[in-house]
Rosetta silent file (secondary structure, phi, psi, omega in degrees, C-alpha in Angstrom):
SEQUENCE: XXXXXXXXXXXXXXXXXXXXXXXXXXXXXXXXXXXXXXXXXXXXXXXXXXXXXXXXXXXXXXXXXXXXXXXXXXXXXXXXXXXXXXXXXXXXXXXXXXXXXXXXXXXXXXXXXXXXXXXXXXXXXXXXXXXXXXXXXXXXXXXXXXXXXXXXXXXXXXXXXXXXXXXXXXXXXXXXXXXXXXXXXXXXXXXXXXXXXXXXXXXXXXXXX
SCORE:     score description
SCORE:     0.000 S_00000001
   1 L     0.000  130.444 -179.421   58.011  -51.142 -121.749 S_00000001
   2 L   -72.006 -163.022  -57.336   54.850  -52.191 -119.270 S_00000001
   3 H   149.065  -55.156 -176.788   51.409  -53.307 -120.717 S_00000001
   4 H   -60.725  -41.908  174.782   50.497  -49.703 -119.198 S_00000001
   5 H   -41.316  -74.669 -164.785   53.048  -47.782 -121.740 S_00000001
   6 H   -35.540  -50.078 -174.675   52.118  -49.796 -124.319 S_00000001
   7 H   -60.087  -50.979 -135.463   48.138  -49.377 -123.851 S_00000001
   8 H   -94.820  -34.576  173.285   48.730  -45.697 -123.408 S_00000001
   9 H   -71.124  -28.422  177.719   50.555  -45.357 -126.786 S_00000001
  10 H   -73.563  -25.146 -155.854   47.573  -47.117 -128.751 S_00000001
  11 H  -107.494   -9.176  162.893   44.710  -44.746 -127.199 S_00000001
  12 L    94.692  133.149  143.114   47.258  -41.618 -128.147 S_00000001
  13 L   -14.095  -57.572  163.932   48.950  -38.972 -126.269 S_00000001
  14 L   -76.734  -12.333  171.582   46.064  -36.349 -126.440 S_00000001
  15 L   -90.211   -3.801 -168.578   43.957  -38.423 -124.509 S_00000001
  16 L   -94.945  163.839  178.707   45.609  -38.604 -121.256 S_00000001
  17 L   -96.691  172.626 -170.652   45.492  -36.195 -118.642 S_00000001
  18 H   -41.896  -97.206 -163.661   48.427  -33.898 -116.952 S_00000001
  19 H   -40.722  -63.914 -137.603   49.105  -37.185 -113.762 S_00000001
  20 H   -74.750  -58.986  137.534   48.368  -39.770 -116.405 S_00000001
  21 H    -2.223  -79.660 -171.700   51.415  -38.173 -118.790 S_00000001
  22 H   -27.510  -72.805  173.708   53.320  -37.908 -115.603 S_00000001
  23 L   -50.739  -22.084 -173.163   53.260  -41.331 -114.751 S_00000001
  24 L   -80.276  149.900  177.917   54.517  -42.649 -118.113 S_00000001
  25 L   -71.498 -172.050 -154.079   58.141  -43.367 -118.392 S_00000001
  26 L  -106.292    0.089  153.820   60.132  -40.668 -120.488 S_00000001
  27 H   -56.953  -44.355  173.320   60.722  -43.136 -123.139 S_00000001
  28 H   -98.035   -2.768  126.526   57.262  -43.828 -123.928 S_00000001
  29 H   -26.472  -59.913 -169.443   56.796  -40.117 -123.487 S_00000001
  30 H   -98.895  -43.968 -170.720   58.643  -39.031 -126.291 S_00000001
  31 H   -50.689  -75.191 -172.446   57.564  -42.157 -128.417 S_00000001
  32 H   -37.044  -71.651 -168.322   53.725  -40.518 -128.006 S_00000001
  33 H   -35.835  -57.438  173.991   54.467  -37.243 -129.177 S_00000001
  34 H   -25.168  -81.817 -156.104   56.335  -38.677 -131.843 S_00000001
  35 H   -71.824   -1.889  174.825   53.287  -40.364 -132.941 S_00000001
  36 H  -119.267   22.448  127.526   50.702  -37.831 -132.354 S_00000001
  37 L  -112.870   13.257  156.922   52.365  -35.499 -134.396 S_00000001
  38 L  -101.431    8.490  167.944   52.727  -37.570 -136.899 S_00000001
  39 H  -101.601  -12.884  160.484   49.146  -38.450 -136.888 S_00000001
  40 H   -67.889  -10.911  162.791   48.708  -34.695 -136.938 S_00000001
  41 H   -84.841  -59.056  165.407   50.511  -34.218 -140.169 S_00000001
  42 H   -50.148  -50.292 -170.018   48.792  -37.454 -142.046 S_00000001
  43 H   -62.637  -40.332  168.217   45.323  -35.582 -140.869 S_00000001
  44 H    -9.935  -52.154 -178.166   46.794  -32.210 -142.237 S_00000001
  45 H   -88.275  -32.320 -157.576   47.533  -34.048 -145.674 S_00000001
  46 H   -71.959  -61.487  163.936   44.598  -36.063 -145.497 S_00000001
  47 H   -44.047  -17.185 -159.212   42.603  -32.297 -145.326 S_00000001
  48 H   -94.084  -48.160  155.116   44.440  -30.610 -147.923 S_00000001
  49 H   -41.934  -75.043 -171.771   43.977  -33.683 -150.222 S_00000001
  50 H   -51.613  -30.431 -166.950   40.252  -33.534 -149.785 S_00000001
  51 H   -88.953    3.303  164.794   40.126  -29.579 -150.445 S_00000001
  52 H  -109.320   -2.256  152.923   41.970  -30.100 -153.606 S_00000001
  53 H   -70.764  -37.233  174.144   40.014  -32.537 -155.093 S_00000001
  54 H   -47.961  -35.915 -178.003   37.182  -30.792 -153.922 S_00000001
  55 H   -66.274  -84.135 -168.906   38.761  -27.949 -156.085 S_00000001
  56 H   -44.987  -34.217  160.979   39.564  -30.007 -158.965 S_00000001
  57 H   -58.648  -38.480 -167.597   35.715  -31.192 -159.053 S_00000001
  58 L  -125.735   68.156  173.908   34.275  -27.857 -158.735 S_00000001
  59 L   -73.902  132.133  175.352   36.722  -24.899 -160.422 S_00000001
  60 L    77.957   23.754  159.699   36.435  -21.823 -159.368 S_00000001
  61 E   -74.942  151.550  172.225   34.022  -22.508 -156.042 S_00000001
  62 E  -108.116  170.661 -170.167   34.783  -20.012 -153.639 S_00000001
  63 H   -57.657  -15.678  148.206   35.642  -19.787 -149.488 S_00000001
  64 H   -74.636  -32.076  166.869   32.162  -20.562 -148.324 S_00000001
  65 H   -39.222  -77.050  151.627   31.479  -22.633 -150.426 S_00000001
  66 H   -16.103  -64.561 -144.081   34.238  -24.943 -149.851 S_00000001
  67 H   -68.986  -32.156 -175.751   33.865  -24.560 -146.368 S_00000001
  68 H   -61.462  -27.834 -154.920   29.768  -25.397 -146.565 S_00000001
  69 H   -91.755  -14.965  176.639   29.873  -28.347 -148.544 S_00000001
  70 H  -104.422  -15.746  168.463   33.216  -29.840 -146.737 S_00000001
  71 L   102.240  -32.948 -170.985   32.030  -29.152 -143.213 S_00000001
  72 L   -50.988  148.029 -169.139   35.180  -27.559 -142.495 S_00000001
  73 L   -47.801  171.739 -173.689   36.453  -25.040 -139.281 S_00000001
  74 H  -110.905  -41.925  158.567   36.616  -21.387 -141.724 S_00000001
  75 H   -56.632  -28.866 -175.334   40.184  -21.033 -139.945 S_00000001
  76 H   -72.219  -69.860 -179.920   41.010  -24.548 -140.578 S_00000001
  77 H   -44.260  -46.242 -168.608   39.979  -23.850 -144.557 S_00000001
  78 H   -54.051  -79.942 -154.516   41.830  -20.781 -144.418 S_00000001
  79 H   -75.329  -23.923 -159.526   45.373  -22.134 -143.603 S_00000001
  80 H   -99.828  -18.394 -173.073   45.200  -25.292 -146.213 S_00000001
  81 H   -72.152  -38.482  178.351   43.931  -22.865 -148.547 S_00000001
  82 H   -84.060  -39.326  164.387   47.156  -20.897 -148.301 S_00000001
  83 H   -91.627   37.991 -170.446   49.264  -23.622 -148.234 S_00000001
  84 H  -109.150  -81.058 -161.081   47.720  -25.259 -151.379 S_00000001
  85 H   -43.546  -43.007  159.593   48.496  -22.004 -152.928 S_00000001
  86 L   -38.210  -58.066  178.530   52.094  -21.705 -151.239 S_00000001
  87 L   -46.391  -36.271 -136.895   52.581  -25.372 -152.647 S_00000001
  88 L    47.056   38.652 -178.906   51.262  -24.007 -156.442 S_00000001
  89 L   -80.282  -41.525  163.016   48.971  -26.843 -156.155 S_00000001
  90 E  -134.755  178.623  170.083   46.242  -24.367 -156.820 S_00000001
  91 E  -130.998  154.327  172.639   45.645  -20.670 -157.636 S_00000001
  92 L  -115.199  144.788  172.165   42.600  -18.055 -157.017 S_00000001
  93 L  -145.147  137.803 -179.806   41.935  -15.050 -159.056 S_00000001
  94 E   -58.844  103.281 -170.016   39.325  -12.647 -157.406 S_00000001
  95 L  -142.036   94.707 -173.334   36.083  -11.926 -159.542 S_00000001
  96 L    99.852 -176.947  161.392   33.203   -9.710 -157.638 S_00000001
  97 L   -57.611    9.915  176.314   33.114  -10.370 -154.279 S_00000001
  98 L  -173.004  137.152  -36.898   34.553  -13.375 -153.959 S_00000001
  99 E   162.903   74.471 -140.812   38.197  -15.038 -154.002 S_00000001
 100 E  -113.215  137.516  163.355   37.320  -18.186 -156.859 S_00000001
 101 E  -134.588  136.311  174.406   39.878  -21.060 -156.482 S_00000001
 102 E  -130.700  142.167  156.990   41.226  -23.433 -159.107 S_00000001
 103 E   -25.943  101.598 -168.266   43.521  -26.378 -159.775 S_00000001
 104 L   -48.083  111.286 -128.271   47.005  -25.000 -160.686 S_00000001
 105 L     9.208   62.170 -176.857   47.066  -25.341 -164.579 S_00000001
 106 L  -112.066  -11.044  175.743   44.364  -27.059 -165.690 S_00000001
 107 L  -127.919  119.617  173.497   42.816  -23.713 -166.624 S_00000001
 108 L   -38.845 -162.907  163.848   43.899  -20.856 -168.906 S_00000001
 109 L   -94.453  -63.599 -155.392   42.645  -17.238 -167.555 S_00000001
 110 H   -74.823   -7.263  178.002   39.681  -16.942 -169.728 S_00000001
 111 H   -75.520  -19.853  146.530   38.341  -20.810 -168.930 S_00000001
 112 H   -69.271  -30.507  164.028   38.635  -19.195 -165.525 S_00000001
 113 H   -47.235  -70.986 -167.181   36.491  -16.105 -166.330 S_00000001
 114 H   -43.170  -48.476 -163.026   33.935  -18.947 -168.001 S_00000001
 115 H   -87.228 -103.349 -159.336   34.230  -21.365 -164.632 S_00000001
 116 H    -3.747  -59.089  160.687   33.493  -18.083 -162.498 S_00000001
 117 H   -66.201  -37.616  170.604   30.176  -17.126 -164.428 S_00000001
 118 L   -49.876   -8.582 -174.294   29.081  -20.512 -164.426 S_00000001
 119 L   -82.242  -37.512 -171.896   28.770  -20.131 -160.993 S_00000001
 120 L   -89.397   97.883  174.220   26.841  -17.014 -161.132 S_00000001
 121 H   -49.115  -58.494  170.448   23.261  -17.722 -161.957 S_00000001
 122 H   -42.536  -61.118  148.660   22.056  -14.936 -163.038 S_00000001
 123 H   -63.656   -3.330 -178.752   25.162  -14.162 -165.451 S_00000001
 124 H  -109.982  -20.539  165.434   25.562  -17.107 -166.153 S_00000001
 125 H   -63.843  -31.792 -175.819   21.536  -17.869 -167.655 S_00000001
 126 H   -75.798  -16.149 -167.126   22.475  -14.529 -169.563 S_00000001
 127 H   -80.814  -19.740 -126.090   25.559  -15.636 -170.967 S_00000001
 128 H  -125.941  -49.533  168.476   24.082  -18.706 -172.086 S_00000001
 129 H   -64.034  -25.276  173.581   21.209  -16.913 -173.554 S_00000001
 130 H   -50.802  -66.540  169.273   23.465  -14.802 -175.376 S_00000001
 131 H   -47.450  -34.481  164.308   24.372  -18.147 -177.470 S_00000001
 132 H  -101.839    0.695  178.249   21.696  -18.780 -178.328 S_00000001
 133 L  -141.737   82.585 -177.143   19.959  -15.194 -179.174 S_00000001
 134 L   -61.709  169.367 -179.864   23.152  -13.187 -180.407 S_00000001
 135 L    44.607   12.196 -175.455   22.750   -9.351 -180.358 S_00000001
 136 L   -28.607  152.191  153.409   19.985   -9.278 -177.668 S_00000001
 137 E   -96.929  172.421 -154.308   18.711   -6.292 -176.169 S_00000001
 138 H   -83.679  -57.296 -165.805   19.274   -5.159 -172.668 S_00000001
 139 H   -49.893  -37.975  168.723   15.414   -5.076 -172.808 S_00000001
 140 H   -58.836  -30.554 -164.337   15.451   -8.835 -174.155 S_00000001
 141 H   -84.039  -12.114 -166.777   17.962   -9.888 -171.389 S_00000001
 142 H  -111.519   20.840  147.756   15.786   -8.375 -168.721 S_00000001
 143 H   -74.770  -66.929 -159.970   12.441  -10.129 -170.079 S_00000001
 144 H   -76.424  -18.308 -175.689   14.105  -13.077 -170.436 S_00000001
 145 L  -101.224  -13.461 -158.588   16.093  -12.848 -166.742 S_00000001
 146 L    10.488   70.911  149.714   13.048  -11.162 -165.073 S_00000001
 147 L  -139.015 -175.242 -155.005   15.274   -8.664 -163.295 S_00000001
 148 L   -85.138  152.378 -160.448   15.073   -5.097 -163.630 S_00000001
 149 H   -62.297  -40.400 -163.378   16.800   -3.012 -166.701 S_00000001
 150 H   -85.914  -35.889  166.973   19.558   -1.637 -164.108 S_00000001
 151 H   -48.363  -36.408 -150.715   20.035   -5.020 -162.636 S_00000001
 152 H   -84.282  -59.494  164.473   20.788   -6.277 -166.388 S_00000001
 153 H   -38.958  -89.962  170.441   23.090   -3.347 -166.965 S_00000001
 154 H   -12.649  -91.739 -171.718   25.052   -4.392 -163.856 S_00000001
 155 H   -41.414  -82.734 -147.956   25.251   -7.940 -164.775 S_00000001
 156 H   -66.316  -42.775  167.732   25.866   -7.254 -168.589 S_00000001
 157 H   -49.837  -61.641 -179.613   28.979   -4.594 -167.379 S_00000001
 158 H   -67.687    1.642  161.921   30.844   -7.731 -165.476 S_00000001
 159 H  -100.082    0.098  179.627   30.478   -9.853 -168.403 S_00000001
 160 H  -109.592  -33.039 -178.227   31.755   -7.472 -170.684 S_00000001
 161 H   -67.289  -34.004 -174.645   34.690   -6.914 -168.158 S_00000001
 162 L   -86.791    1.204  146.170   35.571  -10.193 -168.045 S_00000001
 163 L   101.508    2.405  172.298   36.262  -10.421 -171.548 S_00000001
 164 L  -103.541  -11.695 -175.615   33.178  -13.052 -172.664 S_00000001
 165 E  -139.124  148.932 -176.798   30.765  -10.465 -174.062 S_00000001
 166 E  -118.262  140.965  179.268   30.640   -7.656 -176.032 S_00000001
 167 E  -100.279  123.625 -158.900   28.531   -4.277 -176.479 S_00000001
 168 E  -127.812  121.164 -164.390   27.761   -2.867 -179.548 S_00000001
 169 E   -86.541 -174.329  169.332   25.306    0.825 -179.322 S_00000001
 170 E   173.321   92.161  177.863   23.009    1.518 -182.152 S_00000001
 171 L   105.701 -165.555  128.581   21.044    4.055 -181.762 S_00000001
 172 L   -90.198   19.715  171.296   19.877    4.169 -178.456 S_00000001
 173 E   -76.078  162.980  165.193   19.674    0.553 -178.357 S_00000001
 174 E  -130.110  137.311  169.117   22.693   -1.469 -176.871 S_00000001
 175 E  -147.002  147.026 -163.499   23.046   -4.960 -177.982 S_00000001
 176 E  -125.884  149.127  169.278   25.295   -7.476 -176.951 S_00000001
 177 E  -142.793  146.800  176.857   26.734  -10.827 -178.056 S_00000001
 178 E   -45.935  121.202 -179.500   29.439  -13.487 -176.697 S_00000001
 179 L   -93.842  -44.487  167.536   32.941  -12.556 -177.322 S_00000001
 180 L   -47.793 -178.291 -174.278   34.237  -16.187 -175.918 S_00000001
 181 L   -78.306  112.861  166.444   34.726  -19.232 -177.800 S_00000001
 182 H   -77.360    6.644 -146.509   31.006  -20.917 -177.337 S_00000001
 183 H  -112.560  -45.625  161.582   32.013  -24.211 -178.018 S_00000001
 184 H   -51.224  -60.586  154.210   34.368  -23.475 -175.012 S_00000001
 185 H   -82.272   -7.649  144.620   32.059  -22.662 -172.616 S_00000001
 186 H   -63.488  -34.740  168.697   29.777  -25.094 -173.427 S_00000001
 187 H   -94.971   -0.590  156.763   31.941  -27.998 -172.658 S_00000001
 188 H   -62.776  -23.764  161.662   33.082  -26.158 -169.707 S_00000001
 189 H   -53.991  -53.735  178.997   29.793  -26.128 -168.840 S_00000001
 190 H   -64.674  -33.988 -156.812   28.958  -29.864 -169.679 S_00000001
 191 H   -86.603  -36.560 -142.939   32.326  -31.112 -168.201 S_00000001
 192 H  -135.246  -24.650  171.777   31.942  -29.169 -164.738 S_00000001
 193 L  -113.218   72.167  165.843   27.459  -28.266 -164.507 S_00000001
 194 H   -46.129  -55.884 -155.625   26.021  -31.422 -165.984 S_00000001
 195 H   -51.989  -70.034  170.629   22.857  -30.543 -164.068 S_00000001
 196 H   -84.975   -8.942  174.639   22.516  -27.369 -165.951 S_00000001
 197 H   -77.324   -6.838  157.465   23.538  -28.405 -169.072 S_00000001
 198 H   -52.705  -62.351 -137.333   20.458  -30.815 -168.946 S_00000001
 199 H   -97.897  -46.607  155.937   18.175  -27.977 -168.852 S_00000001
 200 H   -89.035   16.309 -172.815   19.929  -26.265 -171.951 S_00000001
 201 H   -53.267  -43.454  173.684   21.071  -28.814 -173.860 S_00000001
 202 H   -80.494    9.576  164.732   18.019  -28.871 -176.211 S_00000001
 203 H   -85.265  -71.237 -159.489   18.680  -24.940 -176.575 S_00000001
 204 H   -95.834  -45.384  175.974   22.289  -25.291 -177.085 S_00000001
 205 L     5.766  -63.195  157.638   23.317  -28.802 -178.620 S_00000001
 206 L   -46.693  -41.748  159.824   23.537  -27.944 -181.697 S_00000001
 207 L   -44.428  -51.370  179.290   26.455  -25.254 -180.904 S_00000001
 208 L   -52.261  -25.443 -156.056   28.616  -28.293 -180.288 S_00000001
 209 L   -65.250    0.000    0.000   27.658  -30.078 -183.821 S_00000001
């Protein structure tokens, strides 16, 4: 092998041009390829690895998300995202408009429901409020959310679909309180939103005791 092979194998395969290629003997030919698909598999792993930790940090972020906060191509995200799933390394379950991915059993279904609202400001300040002011009214949640009584409704339907809250009529009042475990979604909360559980922690604390 010449000094030129040799050089030409350290700076990689993809850098040379069409004549440059040409010129190399066919020995040191197939030895590049070799190696620059095998540095194309370690980056492959080396991506897939980052988007599942990324996962495992953040359950139940969704495909923009990911893709904002990791930098990544949306096609690029796309295919590791399928074969993460292909693998069973992780799973997604669909909630709303967007296609929530988590670490393949580290979460029941409803601790996925739970990481999925936490996500969701808006449903997720009401849900929160719920613990601590059981049987609220739709008027109380939309005082306390300053959004509008039909926005509340809305919000207060997908939490009741999802199996953490419940509606009870009286009257023509509706009032609702948390059907999850709170103690559960608090330390899912604490465990996965530090951030916000500073800001209700002196609300909520006490749930844990």
């Amino acid at each position: 092998m010449c000094a030129e092979d040799l050089l030409v194998i350290i700076l990689g395969w993809g850098t040379l041009s069409p004549y440059e290629r040409f010129s190399i003997s066919p020995k040191c030919q197939g030895a590049l390829q070799s190696a620059s698909a095998a540095n194309t598999v370690q980056l492959e792993d080396s991506r897939r690895a980052q988007i599942l930790e990324f996962i495992k940090a953040n359950p139940g972020a969704h495909l923009r998300g990911i893709k904002r906060e990791l930098n990544l191509a949306m096609g690029v995200l796309q295919y590791h995202l399928r074969r993460l799933e292909k693998d069973q390394s992780i799973v997604s379950r669909r909630r709303g408009l967007y296609k929530r991915f988590y670490k393949k059993l580290d979460f029941e279904a409803e601790e996925q429901e739970i990481l999925g609202v936490l996500l969701q400001e808006t449903e997720r300040d009401l849900l929160l409020y719920l613990l601590k002011m059981p049987d609220a009214t739709q008027k109380e949640l939309s005082g306390f959310a300053h959004i509008s009584a039909s926005s509340t409704s809305w919000h207060m339907k997908r939490l009741v679909e999802a199996g953490l809250v419940k509606a009870r009529r009286q009257g023509s009042f509706v009032y609702y309180m948390v059907k999850g475990d709170p103690v559960k979604i608090l330390r899912l909360l604490k465990s996965y939103h530090p951030r916000i559980w500073e800001r209700w922690a002196g609300r909520l604390a006490d749930l844990l005791a």
